[in-house]
Phi, psi and omega in degrees: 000124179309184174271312163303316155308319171307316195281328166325298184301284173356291142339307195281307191293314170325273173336302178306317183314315201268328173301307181281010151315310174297321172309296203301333177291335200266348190282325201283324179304320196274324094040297166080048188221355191255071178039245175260017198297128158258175124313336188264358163292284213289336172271301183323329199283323206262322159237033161057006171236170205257352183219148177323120205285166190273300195253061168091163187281142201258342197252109174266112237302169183197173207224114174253154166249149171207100224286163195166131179287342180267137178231038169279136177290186183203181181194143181252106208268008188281328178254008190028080147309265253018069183295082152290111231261121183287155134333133162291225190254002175255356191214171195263185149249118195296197193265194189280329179308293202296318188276353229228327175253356178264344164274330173289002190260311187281339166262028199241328194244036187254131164241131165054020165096054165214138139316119200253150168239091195242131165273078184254000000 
């Protein structure tokens, strides 16, 4: 196995991990176990409006993975996006706790798919 393949399979297992992280987390939102987090928090983050267009959403949300030192998502809501963020190569993917509280931080505190940050 190259070294370049090698850093792929790696890649591929990162994702997958983190997709199913995600599963588990949108199961604990639906649920009712993630404080004030909803799905409908988590959908207002991704596609930036907060009630259904009458006639449906015509652009259909998707999931991007993207390695990034910050592991907060993000979402570009012009595509109903969702940007989930991989470990780069340098880094772990954190326990369920630590990651699980950076998504309840990022839909509880977003405009327009951004982490909003107030310094007061």
């Amino acid at each position: 196995m190259t070294q370049a393949s090698s850093r792929r399979n790696t890649k591929g297992r990162t994702w997958t991990v983190t997709f199913v992280k995600f599963v588990k987390y949108l199961r604990e939102a639906a649920g009712g176990r993630r404080r004030d987090v909803t799905l409908a928090k988590i959908v207002i983050f991704v596609t930036g409006t907060e009630e259904e267009p009458v006639l449906g959403i015509q652009i259909k949300p998707s999931i991007a993975f993207q390695s990034s030192l910050s592991l907060l998502p993000t979402s570009n809501t012009c595509i109903n996006r969702l940007n989930l963020t991989i470990p780069d190569t340098t880094q772990e993917l954190p326990t369920d706790d630590i990651l699980f509280s950076l998504f309840d931080y990022a839909f509880s505190n977003s405009f327009f798919g951004l982490v909003w940050f107030n310094f007061k």
